[in-house]
N, C-alpha and C positions, 0 to 999 in steps of 0.2 A: 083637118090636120091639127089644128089647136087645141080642138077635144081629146084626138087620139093623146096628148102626149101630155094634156091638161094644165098647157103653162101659165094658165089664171090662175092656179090653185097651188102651183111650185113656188115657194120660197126660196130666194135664192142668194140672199145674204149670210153671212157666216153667222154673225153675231143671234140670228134668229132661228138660228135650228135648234130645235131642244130635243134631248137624249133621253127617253124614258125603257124602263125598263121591269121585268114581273121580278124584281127582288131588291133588293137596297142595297148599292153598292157600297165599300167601306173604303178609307182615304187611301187613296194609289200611290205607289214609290213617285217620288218627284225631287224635281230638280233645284237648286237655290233661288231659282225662276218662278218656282210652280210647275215647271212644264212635265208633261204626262210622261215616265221613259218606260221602256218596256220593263214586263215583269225577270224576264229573260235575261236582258243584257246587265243588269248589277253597276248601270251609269257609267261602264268602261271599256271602251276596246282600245286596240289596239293606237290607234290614231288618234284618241283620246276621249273626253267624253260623251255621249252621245243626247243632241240634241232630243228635246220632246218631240212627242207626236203631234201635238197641235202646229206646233212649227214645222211639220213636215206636211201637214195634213192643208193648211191656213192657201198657199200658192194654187191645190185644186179646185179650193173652191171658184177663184178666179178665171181657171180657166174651164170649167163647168157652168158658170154664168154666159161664156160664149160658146159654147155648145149650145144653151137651151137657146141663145140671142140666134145662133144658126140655125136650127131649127124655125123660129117665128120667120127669120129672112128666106127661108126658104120659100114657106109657105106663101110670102107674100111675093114671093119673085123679084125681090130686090138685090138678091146679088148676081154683080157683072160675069164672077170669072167660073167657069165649073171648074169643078172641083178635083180634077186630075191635074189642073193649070199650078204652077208654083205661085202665082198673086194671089188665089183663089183666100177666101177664109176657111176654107177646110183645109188647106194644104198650114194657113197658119196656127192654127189650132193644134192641128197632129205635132206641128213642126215644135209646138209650146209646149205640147206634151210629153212628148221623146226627151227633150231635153229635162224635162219637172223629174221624169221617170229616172234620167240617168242620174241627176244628181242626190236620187230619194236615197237615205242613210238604208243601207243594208239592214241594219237592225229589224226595222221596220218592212221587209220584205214578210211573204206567204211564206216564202219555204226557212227562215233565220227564225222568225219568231216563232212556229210549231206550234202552232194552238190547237192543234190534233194528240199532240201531246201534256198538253196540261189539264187538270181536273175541271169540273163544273163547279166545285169550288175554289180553287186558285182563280178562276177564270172569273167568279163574281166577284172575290176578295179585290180584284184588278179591275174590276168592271168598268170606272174612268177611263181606262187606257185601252183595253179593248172597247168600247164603244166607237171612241175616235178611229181604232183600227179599223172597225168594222166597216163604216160609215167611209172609211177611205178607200177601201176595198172596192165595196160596192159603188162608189162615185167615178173610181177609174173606170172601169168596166163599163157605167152607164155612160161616161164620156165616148166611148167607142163605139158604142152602140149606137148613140146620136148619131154620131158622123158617118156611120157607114149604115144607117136602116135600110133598110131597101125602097121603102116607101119615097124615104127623103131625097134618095138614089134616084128614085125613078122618074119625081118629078125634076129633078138639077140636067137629068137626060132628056127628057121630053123638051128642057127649056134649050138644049145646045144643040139638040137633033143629033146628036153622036154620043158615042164614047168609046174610049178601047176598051178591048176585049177584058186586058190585064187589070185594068183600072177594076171593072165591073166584079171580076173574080175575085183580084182581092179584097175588097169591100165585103164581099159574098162571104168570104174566108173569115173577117176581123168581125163582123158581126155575129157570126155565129159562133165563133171561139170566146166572144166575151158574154154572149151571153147564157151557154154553158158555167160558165164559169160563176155567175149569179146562182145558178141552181148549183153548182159545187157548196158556195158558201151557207146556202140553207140548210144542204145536205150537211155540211161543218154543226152546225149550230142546231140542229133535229141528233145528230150526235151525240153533242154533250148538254142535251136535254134545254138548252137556251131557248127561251120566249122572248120576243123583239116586242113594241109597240111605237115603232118611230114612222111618223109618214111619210119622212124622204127615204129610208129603204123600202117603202111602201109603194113607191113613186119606182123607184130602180127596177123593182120587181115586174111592175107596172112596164115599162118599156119591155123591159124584156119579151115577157106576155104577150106582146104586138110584134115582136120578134119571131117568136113560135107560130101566132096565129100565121103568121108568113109561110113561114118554110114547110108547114102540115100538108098545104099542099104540092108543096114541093115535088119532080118525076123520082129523085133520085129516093130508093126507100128509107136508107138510113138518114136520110135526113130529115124525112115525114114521121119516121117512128121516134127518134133525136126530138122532134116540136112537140108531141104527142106528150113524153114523158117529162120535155121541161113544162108544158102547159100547163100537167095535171096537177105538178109541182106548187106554180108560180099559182095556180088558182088556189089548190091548197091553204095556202101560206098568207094569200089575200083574203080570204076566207074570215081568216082567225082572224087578220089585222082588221078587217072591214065591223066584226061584231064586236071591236074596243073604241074605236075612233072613225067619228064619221065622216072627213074628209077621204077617208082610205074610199067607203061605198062608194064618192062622187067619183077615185076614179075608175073602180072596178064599173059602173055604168054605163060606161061610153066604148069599153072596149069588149064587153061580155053581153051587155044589152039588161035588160030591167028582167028577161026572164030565167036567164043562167046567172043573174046577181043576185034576185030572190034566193036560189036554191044555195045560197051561201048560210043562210041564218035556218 
C-alpha cells in the first residue's frame, strides 16, 4: 500500500513544493501583501477585496497532510473507528474539508475563474496565479480520492467486518467523480496547449491512475470504459512527466510495473 500511493517520495509541506513550468512566467497582479489574486477579479467584489490564492490555497495543504497521515494509518491498522463512524478520522477530514471548501472565496472557484476562457497567453502572462490554482484544483480532488479509494475502502472494511451499503456507494460515487475530474483538468490544460512539469501533480495523477486501474474492472460498462479512457489519459500525461523528472518514473513503477513504464520513453 505505501508503494501503491508512494508516500516516501511525497512531499508534504507547503514551503517545499516548487512550481516549474515549459515557459517563464511574468510578475502576476497582486496584492499590497504579495498575495496571488486572480487575473479575473481586478482585486474587487462586491464584499470587498479579494484575498490571494496562496491564502486560500496554504489551509489544504494542512488538511492534505492528513489525508496522506490517513492513508499510512490505514495501512498500518491503527485507526480505532471506520470510517462511516462520526469519531472516525475520515469523518474528520471530510468534516475539515466541507468546511475549507465552504469558506473558499468564490473568486477562486472552477466555474468564477473560467480558465477555459482565457488565452494560453493570458494564462502564462498569470502563470503565478494559476499555478497555485492549479495545484489547488488538483489537491482537492486528490484529497477525495484518498479518502474514498476503494482499496483503502476495502481494507477499513475487512478491519470492521461490516459496512453500510450507503457508506460503500457513496465512497464508490466521490471517488470516482473526483477523479474524473483530474482527467477534466488535463483535458483543460491539453486545451490551451499547457505543459506541466510539477511532481506533486505528477503524484495527483498518480492516485487517480490506481483509481482507474480499479474500476476497468468494474461489471458496470460505463464505468470499465470511464477507467479505460481516464487510464489512457493519466498514462499519457505521466508519460511526458516521467521523461523530464525522475521522481515522476519512481512512481509510474509501482503502479504500471517496469514493463508498461519502459514503453513510456
Amino acid at each position: 500500500m505505501e508503494n501503491m500511493f508512494n508516500l516516501q517520495t511525497l512531499t508534504l509541506g507547503a514551503k517545499s513544493i516548487t512550481y516549474h513550468a515549459s515557459f517563464k512566467p511574468v510578475s502576476p497582479n497582486a496584492t499590497s501583501k504579495g498575495e496571488l489574486v486572480s487575473p479575473s477579479s481586478q482585486n474587487i467584489v462586491a464584499d470587498g477585496p479579494v484575498p490571494g490564492i496562496i491564502i486560500n490555497t496554504l489551509p489544504m495543504f494542512d488538511i492534505f497532510k492528513k489525508a496522506a497521515k490517513y492513508v499510512t494509518d490505514t495501512k498500518n491498522g491503527t485507526l480505532p473507528y471506520p470510517p462511516w463512524q462520526q469519531q472516525s478520522d475520515y469523518a474528520a477530514i471530510q468534516a475539515e474539508l466541507l468546511e475549507l471548501e465552504s469558506n473558499f472565496w468564490p473568486e477562486y472557484r472552477f466555474d468564477r475563474t473560467k480558465m477555459t476562457q482565457h488565452s494560453k497567453e493570458a494564462i502564462e502572462q498569470n502563470w503565478a496565479f494559476w499555478s497555485y490554482w492549479l495545484v489547488n484544483q488538483f489537491m482537492y480532488h486528490t484529497i477525495h480520492m484518498l479518502l474514498n479509494h476503494p482499496f483503502l475502502i476495502s481494507l477499513r472494511i475487512a478491519a470492521a467486518g461490516r459496512c453500510p451499503r450507503t457508506f460503500s456507494q457513496a465512497s464508490s460515487d466521490q471517488v470516482v467523480v473526483h477523479s474524473n475530474w483530474i482527467i477534466r483538468c488535463l483535458d483543460l490544460l491539453e486545451e490551451k496547449q499547457i505543459s506541466i512539469s510539477d511532481p506533486f501533480l505528477a503524484y495527483c495523477i498518480s492516485v487517480a491512475n490506481t483509481v482507474f486501474i480499479h474500476y476497468r474492472n468494474a461489471e458496470i460498462q460505463s464505468l470499465r470504459q470511464n477507467a479505460e479512457k481516464g487510464l489512457f489519459k493519466g498514462r499519457q500525461e505521466l508519460g511526458e512527466l516521467s521523461s523530464l523528472l525522475k521522481n515522476v518514473e519512481r512512481m509510474v513503477c509501482p503502479i504500471f510495473g517496469e514493463q508498461d513504464q519502459s514503453q513510456f520513453h
